[in-house]
Structure formats: structure tokens, C-alpha cells
C-alpha positions in Angstrom: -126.1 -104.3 199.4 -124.5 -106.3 196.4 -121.8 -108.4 197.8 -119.0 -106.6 195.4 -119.9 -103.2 197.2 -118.3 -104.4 200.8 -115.1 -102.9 201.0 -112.2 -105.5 201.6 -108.3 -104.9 202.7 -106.1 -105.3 200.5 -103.8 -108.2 200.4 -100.5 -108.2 201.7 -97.6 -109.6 199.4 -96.4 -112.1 201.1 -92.8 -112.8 201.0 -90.4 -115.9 201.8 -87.2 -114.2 203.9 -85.5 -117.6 203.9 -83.0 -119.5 201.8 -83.2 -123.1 201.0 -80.2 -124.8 201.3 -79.6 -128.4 198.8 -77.3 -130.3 199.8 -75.9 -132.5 196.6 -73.8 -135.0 198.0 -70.9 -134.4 200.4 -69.3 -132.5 198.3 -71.8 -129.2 197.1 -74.6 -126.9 198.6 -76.7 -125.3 196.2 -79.1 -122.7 196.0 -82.0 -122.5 193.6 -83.1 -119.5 191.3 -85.4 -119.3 189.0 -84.8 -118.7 185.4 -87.7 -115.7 185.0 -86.2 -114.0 188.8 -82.4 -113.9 187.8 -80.2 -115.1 185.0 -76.9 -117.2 185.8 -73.9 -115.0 186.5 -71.1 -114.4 184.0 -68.3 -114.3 186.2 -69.1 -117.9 187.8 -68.2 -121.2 185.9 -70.8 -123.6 184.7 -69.2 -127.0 185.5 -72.1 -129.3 185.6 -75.8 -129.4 184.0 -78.9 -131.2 183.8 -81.3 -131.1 181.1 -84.9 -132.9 180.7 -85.2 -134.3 176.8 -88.9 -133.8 175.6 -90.6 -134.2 172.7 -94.1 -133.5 172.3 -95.9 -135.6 175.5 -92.6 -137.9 175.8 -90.1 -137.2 178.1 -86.5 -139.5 178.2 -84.8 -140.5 181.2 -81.8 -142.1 180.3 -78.6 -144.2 182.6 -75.4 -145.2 182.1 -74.9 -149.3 180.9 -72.3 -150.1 183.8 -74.3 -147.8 186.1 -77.7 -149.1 186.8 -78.3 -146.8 189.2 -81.6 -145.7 188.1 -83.4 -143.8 185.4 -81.7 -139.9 185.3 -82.2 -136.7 182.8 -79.3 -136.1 180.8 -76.7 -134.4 183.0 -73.0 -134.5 182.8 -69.5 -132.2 183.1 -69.7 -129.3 180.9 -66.3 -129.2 178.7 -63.7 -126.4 177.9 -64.7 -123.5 176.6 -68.6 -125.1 176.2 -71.9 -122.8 176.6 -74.6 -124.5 178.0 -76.7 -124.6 175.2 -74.2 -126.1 173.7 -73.7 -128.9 176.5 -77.3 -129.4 176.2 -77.0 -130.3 172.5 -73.8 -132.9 172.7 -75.1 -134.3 176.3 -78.4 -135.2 174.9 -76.9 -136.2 171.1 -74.8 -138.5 173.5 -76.8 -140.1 176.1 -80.2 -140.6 174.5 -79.6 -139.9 171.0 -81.9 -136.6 170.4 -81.1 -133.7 168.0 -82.1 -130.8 170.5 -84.2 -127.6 168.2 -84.2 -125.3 171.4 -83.4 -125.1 175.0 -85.4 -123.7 177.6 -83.4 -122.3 181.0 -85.6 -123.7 184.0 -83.5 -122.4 186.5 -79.9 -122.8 188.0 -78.0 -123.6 191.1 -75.7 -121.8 192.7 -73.3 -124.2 194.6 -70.2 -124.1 196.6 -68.2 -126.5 197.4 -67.7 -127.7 200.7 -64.5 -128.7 202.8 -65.4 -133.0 201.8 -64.5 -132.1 198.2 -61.5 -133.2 196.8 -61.8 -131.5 193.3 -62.6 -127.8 194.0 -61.0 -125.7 197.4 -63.8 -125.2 200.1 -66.1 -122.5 199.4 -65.6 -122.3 195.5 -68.6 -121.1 193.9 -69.9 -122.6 190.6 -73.0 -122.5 188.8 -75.0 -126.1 187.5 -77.8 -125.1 185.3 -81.4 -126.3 184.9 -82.8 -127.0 181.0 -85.3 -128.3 179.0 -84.5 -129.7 175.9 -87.0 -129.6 173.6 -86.1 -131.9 170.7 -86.2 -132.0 167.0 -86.6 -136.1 166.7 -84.8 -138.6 168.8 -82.5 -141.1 166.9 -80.6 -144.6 168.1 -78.0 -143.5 171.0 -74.9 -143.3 169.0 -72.7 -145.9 168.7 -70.3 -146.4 171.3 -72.3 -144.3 173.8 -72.0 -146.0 177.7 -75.6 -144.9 178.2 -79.9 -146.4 177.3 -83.0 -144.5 177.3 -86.3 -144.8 177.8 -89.2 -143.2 176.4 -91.8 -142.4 178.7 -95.1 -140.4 178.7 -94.6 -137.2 180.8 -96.6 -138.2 184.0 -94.2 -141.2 184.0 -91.6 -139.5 183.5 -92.5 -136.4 186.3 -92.7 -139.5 188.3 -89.1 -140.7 187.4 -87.6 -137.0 188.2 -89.2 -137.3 191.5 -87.8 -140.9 192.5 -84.3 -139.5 191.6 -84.0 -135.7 192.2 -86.5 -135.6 195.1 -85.0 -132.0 196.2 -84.8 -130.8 192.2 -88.2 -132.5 191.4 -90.2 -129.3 192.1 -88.2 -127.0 189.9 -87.7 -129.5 187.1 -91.7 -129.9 187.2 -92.1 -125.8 186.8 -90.0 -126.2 183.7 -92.2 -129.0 182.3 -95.1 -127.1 183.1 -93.4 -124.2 180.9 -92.8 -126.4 178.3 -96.4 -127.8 178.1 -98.3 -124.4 178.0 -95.2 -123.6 175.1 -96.0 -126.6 173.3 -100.0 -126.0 173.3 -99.7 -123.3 172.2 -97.3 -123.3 169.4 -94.9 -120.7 171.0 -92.0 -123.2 170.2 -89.5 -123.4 167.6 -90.3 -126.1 164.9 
């Protein structure tokens, strides 16, 4: 009897029932969804973002000059009335200098603040979104800027994420790997 003619049960879908909880500083706990399994609410404000600048197998990491706190994506405060595709465009003009063709949602966290924040009553929900940035070409950091880069091929630069965002490193490496199989095969904008 030919090994595909022995009847096998199926598999069961298997399903994770929990929540992960990230806790981002004193002040915020987050929870993670995925880009492809729900898009951002509308009703909830976007208040802070992060975006990974790539071009072709570079990534840039970049850090403030007064700082020196370690290599970081771009991520900043989102301004009045700003989209985030939009904040991804002036954060990463800003910090490493890169005109940014298209953005790529990775993901976003859902946070609340908790009682230790002084900015935001306890409990107030806001969203901080994941992106890749997927630039153009990558010119000097503007004049004037408070923030360096550094270029770095992308295992060096997955390496970087994971030094700095060890509880975000997993989701910002999905994105990558998005980004990569986009890239490879020309599915992005030029």
C-alpha cells in the first residue's frame, strides 16, 4: 500500500487564546496587531510612530547628537492634524535624510496609558503604528537636524532592531521580511 493511501486526521487549527502584554516604559502598555489581521482604528489617536528606512538591502538606524543612546529607527511624536504616512515622510526627511516613495503598515500598537503617566489620564487609549519606509534615495540629514545615521546592510541592521526594541524586534523583522519578498519581486513602487 503506497504511503499516500493511509488515511491521516486532519489537523486541528491551532489557536493562541492569550494576549501579550508590552510594557513601553512606565508610562504605556501595548498590544500588538498585525497589519494583514486588523487595520488601526479611526476613532483612536495616533500619537507616536516608528518606521524602519530601507533601501534596496540597506537599512538606517539613526540617533539623536545629544542623545547617544544607541542606534534607533526613525520614530518620533506624530503632529496636528498629521496622517501617518505623512509622519513617515517628515520623520524620516528629518532624522536620516531619505525621500520616502512608499510606506508599508507592519503592524500597530494599541496602548494605554497607565496611572505613572503624567501626559495622558490613566487608561487613555492611543494607537503608535508600525512602518516600513521604503525610500526613493537617501540624501545628507538636513541642516540643522539634532539627529546621524548610519547605513547598514539589513542583517546588521535586524541585529540593531533587536539590541534596541527586543519586545518589537519580532514584528519589525515580519515587516522586513515583507519588504524583502516585495523588493525581489518588483511588487514595489519605483
Amino acid at each position: 500500500m503506497p504511503l499516500g493511501d493511509v488515511p491521516m486526521p486532519p489537523q486541528p487549527e491551532r489557536h493562541f487564546h492569550g494576549k501579550v502584554e508590552i510594557i513601553l516604559g512606565n508610562e504605556w502598555t501595548a498590544e500588538y496587531f498585525d497589519a494583514e489581521e486588523a487595520s488601526p482604528p479611526n476613532d483612536v489617536p495616533m500619537i507616536y510612530g516608528y518606521a524602519c528606512v530601507v533601501r534596496g538591502d540597506y537599512g538606517y538606524v539613526t540617533e539623536r547628537d545629544q542623545a547617544r543612546d544607541g542606534w534607533s529607527v526613525v520614530e518620533g511624536n506624530f503632529l496636528e492634524g498629521e496622517t501617518a504616512e505623512e509622519f513617515v515622510t517628515r520623520s524620516a526627511l528629518e532624522q536620516t535624510g531619505a525621500n520616502i516613495s512608499q510606506t508599508l503598515l507592519i503592524g500597530y500598537l494599541d496602548c494605554r496609558a497607565t496611572s505613572a503617566n503624567e501626559h495622558y489620564e490613566k487608561h487613555f487609549r492611543a494607537i503608535r503604528p508600525m512602518y516600513v519606509g521604503v525610500a526613493r534615495e537617501v540624501g545628507p540629514v538636513p541642516e540643522g537636524s539634532d539627529y546621524h545615521r548610519r547605513r547598514l546592510p539589513m542583517n546588521q541592521f535586524q541585529n540593531e532592531l533587536r539590541k534596541r526594541y527586543s519586545l518589537l524586534s519580532d514584528h519589525f523583522a515580519k515587516g522586513l521580511s515583507r519588504y524583502t519578498i516585495l523588493e525581489r519581486t518588483g511588487k514595489l513602487k519605483s
